[in-house]
N, C-alpha and C positions, 0 to 999 in steps of 0.2 A: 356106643361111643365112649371113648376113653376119656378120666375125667380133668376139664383144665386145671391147672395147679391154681392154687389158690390166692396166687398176685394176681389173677385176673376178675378179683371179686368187682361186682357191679353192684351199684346202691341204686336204690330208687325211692325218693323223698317224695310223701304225701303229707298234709295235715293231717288227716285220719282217715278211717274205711268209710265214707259216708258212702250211700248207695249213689252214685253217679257215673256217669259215664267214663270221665276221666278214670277214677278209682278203679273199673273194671277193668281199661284198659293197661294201667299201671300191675293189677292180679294179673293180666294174659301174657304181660311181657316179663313179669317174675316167672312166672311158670315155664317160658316157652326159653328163656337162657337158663334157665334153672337146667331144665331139658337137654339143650344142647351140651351140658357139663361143665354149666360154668357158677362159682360161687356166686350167691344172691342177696343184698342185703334188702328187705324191703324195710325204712325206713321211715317212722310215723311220728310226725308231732307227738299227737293227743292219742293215746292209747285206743286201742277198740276200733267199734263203729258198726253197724249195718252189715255190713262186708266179711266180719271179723271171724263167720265161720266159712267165708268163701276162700280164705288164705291156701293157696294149694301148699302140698308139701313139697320139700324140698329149700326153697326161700327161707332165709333166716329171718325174723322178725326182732325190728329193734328199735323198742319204744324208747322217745326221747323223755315221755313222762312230764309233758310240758300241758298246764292250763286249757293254753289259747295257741294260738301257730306261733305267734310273734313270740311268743314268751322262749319260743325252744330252741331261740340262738346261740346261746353258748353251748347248750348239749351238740347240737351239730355241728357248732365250732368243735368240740373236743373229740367229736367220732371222726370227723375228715383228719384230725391229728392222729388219732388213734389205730384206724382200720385204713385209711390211704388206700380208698378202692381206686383201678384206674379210671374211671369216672363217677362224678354223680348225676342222674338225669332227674331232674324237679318238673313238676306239672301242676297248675292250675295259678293263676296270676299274684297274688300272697305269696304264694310258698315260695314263688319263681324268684321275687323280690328276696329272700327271706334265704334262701339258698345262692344267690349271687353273695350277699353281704357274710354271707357262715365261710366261704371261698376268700373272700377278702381276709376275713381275720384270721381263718386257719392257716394263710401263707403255706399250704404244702403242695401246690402245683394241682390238684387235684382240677382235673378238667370239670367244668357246670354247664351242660347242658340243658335247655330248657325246653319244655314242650308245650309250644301255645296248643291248644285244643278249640278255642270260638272265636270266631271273628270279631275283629273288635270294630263296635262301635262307634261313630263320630264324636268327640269330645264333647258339641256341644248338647250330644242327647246324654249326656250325664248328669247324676245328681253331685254333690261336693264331694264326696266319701270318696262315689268312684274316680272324678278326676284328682283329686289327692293321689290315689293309687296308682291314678295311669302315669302321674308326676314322676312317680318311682321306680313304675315299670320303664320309662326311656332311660332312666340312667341306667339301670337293672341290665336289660338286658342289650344294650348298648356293652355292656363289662361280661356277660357271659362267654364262654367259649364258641358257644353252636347253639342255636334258635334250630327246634323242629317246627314245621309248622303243619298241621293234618291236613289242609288240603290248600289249593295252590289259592283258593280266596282268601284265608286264614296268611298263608304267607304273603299277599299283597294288600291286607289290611296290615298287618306290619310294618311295611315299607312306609308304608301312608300313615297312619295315626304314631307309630315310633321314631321315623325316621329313619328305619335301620337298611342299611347295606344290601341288597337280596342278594349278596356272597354272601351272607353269613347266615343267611335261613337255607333250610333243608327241607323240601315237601317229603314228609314221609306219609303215605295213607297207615290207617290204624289196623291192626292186625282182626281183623274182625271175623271174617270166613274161615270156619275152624271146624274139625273131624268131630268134635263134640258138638255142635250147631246141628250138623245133619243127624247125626247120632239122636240129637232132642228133639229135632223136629217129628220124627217118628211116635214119639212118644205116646201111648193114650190120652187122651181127653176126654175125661165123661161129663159132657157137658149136652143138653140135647139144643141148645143152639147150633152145634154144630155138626149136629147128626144129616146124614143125607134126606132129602125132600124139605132142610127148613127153610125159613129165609133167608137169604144170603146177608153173609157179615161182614161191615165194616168196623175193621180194626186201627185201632192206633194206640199207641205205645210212648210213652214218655213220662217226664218227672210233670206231677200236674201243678203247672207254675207258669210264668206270664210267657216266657220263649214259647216255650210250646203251641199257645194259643189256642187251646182247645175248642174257648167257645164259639171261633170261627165254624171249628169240625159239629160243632153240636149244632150249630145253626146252619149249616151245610145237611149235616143229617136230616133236621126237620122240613129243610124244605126240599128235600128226594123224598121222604117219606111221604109227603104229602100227594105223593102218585104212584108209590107201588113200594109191595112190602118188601123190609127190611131191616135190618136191625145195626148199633153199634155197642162196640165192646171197647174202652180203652184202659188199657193197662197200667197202672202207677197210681204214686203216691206222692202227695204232696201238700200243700197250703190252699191251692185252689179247689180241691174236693168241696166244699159245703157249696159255694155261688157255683162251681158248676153242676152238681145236683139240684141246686133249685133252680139254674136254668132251662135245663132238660125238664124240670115241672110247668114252667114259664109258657113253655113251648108245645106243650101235653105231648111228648114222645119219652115223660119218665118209664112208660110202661118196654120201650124198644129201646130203650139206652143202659148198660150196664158198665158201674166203675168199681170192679172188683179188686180193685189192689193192686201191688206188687206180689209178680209172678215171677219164680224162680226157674220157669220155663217158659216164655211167652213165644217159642219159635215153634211149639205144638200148636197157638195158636197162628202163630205166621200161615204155616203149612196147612194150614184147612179154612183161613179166614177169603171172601173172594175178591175183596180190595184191600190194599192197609193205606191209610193217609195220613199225609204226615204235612200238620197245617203251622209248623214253626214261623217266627216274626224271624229270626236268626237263627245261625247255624254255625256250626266249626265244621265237620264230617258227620253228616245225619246217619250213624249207628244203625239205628233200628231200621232204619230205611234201606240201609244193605245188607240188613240180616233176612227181612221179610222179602228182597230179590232173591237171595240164596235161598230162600223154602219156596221158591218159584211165584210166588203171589205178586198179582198188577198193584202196580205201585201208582200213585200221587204224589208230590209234594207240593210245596211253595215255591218258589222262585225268589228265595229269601237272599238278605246277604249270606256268604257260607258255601259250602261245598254242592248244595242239592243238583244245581245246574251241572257242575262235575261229574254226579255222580250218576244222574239221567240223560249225561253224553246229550246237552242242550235239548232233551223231550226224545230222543232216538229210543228212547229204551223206556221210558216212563212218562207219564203226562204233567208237565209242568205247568202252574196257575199261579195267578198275582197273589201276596199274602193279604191278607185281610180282608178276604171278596169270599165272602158264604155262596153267592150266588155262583162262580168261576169255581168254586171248589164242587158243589156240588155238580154243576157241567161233566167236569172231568169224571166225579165218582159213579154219573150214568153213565157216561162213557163206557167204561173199563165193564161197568155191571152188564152192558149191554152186550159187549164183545166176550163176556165169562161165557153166555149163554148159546154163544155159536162155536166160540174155541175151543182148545184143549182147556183142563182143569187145572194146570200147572203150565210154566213159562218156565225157559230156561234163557235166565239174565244173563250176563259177561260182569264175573265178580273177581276173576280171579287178581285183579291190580288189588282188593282188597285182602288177599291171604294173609294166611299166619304165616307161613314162610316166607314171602317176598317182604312185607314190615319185618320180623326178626332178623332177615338176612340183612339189611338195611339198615337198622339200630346199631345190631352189632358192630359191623363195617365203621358207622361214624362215631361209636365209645370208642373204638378200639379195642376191638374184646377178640380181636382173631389176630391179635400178635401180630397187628400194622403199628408203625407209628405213629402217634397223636400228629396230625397235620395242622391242629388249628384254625383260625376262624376259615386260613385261605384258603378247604375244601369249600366247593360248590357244587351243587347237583339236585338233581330231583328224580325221585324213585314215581313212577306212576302219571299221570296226564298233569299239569301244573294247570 
């Protein structure tokens, strides 16, 4: 592919690399316009982060050299004067605020984009901090050009909790099913949990912190194990690790529960695990939920606020359960354990609404990076099931 001229640089503001979801998706969409030939600026408050060796090549990195996120308002006031990409697209609720007001003062036309990623909340399950914040975000993104929203729960929690227009939100799903996914699920695993004849393994994957709700899953665990063997594996890092390590002691199944980390390949474990669950309180687009259908594994989740319902096509394709029911969770995980044992070994989901190329074709189209003209708020549309 021949390469775009360089008035069609694209920015894309984070606070910094921290390991989350958002951040990883903000790396796939630098990389995948990078790819299509188009200049990339990835742009970072606070230098570094977690993430900082995952930066692919090609993407320019350009630290604002700021503190704290708030503090890096005038450096991104001076780049949107400076660099005059044709758009900026900003992600996670701070930044979103923080890049509306850099567009305000830069006056250079420079279209902002926002990308909600989680459902939002009811105001009154807030503490003060966040409703200050959501105070900011209605005017915010009320003054943005185009609100993406990951999946059509996320865009009509919008509507509801901001009050905003559903002309001016955009369902885009997240670029998630990628040639590298299956590439890694292949990968080795020397692990003898997962060697053939062991017990079968329940996996789950997330940041270990209160959304996620693990010790639903751990309490789900224990009482499946308490009738037949089995084990769980969940992958990540977080705040929660110690109470939930001493939970799984609580419970005497510390010996069949393991919480090794963050993995830099966890679709190796997708691809050999025999259930993955995913027991979130809330959701924006549950990630690991459509990475673990892509490596063919029976999926669970919650029936949370958020995409999950979306994305298990209302239970058609996955077993959906109330959040916060250990008992209803476990249900579902004999379920699925039940039917490994008669089925095939692998499942082939319907992921393709979550490609790389149907989100990049899609991003692209509403920056205006394929030499359309900026249409403003009054494009409307939704790319994938709303």
């Amino acid at each position: 592919m021949s390469p775009v001229s360089s008035n069609a640089r694209l920015a894309l503001f984070l606070p910094t690399l921290d390991d989350g979801g958002a951040e990883r998706v903000m790396l796939q969409l630098a990389a995948s316009f990078s790819a299509r030939g188009h200049d990339v600026d990835l742009v970072l408050a606070i230098p570094g982060g977690p993430l900082d060796a995952q930066v692919p090549q090609g993407p320019r990195v350009v630290s604002l050299d700021a503190a704290r996120t708030v503090l890096a308002l005038p450096a991104l006031v001076r780049y949107l004067r400076r660099e005059r990409p044709i758009a900026l697209l900003s992600t996670l609720e701070h930044a979103n605020v923080l890049a509306v007001g850099a567009g305000a003062f830069a006056r250079t036309g420079v279209p902002i984009v926002l990308r909600e990623a989680n459902v939002l909340l009811p105001r009154a399950e807030l503490d003060r901090q966040a409703r200050l914040l959501r105070s900011l975000m209605r005017r915010a993104y009320r003054a943005a050009d185009r609100i993406v929203a990951v999946s059509g729960s996320v865009a009509t929690s919008l509507t509801e909790e901001l009050g905003l227009d559903s002309r001016h939100i955009r369902t885009i799903y997240n670029p998630i099913v990628t040639a590298a996914l299956f590439e890694k699920a292949t990968a080795a695993l020397d692990d003898p949990w997962f060697t053939p004849g062991a017990p079968p393994v329940v996996l789950g994957v997330g940041r270990l912190a209160p959304q996620k709700d693990f010790p639903t899953l751990i309490r789900a665990f224990a009482q499946l194990r308490a009738g037949r063997e089995a084990r769980l594996v969940i992958l990540g890092e977080g705040p929660e690790r110690r109470p939930l390590e001493a939970l799984t002691r609580q419970l005497g199944v510390a010996a069949d529960v393991r919480l090794p980390g963050h993995d830099h390949n966890p679709f190796r474990y997708m691809s050999r695990a025999a259930v993955f669950a995913l027991s979130s309180i809330y959701e924006g687009l549950p990630g690991a939920l459509i990475q673990a259908m892509a490596c063919g594994c029976r999926v669970v989740g919650t029936d949370c606020p958020g995409g999950t319902r979306e994305v298990l096509e209302n239970g058609a394709v996955g077993t959906l359960v109330p959040p916060r029911d250990p008992a209803a969770l476990a249900r579902g995980i004999v379920s699925l354990l039940d039917d490994a044992r008669s089925g095939p070994a692998r499942l082939r989901h319907p992921v393709d609404r979550f490609s790389e190329k149907t989100a990049v074709d899609a991003y692209l189209d509403l920056l205006g990076a394929n030499r359309t003209r900026w249409e403003g708020p009054a494009i409307a549309g939704t790319i994938g099931r709303a």
